[in-house]
C-alpha positions in Angstrom: -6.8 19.8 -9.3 -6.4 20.2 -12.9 -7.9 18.9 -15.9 -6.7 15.8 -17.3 -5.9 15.8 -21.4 -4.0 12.6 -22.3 -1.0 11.8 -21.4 -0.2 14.4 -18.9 3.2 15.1 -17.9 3.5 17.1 -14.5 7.3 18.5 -14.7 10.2 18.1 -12.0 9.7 21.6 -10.8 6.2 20.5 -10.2 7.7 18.6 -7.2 11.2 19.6 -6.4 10.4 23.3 -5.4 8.4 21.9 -2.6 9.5 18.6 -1.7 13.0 19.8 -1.1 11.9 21.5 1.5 10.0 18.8 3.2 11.3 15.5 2.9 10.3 14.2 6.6 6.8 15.1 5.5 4.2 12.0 6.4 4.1 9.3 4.2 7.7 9.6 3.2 10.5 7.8 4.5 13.9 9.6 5.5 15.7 9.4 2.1 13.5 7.2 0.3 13.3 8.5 -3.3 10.6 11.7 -4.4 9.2 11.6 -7.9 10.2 13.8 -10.6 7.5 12.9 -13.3 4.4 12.1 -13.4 2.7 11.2 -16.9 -0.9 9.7 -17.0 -1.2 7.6 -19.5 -5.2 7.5 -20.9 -5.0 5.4 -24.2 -2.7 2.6 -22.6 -4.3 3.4 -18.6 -1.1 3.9 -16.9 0.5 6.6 -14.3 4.7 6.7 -15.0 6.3 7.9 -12.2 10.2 9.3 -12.8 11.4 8.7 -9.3 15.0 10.9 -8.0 16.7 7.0 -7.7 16.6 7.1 -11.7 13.7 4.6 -11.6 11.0 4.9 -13.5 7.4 2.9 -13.3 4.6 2.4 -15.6 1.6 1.2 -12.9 -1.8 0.4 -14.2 -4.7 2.5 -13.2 -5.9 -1.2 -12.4 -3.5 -1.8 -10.1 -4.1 1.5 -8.3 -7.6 1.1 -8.5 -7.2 -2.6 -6.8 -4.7 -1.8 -4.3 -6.3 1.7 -3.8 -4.8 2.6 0.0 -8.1 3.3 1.3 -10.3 2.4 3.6 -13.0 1.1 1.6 -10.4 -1.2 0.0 -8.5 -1.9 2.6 -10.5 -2.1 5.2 -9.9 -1.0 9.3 -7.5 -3.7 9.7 -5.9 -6.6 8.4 -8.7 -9.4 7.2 -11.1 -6.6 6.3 -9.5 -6.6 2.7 -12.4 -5.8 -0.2 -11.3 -7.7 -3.2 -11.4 -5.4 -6.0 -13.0 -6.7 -9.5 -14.2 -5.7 -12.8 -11.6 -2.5 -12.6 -9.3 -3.5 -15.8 -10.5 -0.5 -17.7 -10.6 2.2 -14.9 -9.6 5.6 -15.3 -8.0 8.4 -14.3 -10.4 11.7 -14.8 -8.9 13.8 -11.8 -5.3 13.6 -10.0 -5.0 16.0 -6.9 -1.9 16.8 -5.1 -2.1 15.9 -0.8 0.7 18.3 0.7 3.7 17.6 -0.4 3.9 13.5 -0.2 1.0 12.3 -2.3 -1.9 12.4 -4.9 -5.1 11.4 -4.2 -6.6 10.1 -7.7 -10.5 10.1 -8.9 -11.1 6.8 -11.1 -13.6 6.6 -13.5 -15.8 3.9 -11.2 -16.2 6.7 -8.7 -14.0 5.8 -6.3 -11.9 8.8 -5.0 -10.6 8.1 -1.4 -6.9 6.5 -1.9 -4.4 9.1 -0.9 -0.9 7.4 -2.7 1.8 8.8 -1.1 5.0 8.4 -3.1 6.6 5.4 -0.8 3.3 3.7 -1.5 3.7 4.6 -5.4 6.9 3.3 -5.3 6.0 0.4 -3.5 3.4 -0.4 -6.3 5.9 0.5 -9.2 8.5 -1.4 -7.8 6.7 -4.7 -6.9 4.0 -4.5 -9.7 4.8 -8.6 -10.4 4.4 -9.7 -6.6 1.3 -7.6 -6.1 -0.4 -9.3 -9.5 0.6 -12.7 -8.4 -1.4 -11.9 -5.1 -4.2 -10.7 -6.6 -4.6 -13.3 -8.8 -4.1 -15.7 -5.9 -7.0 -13.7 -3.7 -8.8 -13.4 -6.9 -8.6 -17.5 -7.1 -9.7 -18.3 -3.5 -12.9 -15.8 -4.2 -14.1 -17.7 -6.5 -14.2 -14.6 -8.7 -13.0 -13.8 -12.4 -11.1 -10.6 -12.9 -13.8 -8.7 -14.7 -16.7 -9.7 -12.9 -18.8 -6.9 -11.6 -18.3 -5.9 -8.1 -20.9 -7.7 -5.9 -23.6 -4.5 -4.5 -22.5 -4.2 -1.5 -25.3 -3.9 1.2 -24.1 -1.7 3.8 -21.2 -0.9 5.3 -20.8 -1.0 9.6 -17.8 1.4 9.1 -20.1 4.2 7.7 -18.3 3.5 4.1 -20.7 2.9 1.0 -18.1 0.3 -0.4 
């Protein structure tokens, strides 16, 4: 954990050194690309992610935040989904490295459970317009606006405070 001045750039040999030596590590697929760069973005609320494939993403903290892998947005299993509103100005204020396959981010709503490993960065970077269009559509059949607040939630059976 590290503090967070804006942008931040964490360097090649941030990741290299170690992923090199573990590429089978969880969350990774067999020769699926590593990231070389990470730069947080603050003032436009973006993580860029260099990848080893040459690609590079800009993904909203928004989009993190709304397709956050965890289990309080994602629920146990498929249909237990918690759409995800009123996030369009999150932040990052803490980024953590998980082993050698992910980051586990803290926004500035609190919510701190997502562990993004990087296939599931690269899955966001790389199908950033798809994603949108679905949460627009989920967003539509809610009934909800973007920016409204999230509804207080009153209890979770899972043992989550969601």
């Amino acid at each position: 954990m590290w503090p967070l001045p804006m942008p931040v750039v964490l360097s090649a040999f941030w990741f290299n050194e170690s992923i090199k030596k573990e590429r089978l590590m969880a969350g990774l697929t067999t020769g699926a690309p590593t990231p070389e760069a990470l730069t947080l973005h603050g003032q436009s609320h973006a993580l860029e992610v260099s990848f080893s494939d040459g690609q590079t993403f800009r993904i909203p903290f928004e989009l993190m935040r709304v397709y956050s892998p965890s289990a309080e947005v994602q629920g146990h299993g498929p249909g237990q989904e918690v759409l995800q509103t009123g996030k369009r100005e999150v932040d990052i204020v803490e980024l953590v490295q998980v082993g050698n396959y992910a980051v586990q981010p803290t926004f500035s709503d609190g919510h701190n459970s997502g562990i993004f490993s990087w296939d599931y960065l690269y899955h966001l970077g790389s199908e950033q317009d798809q994603l949108w269009d679905q949460y627009n559509e989920r967003l539509l059949a809610a009934g909800v606006l973007r920016d409204d607040a999230m509804p207080m939630a009153a209890g979770a059976s899972c043992g989550h405070s969601h």
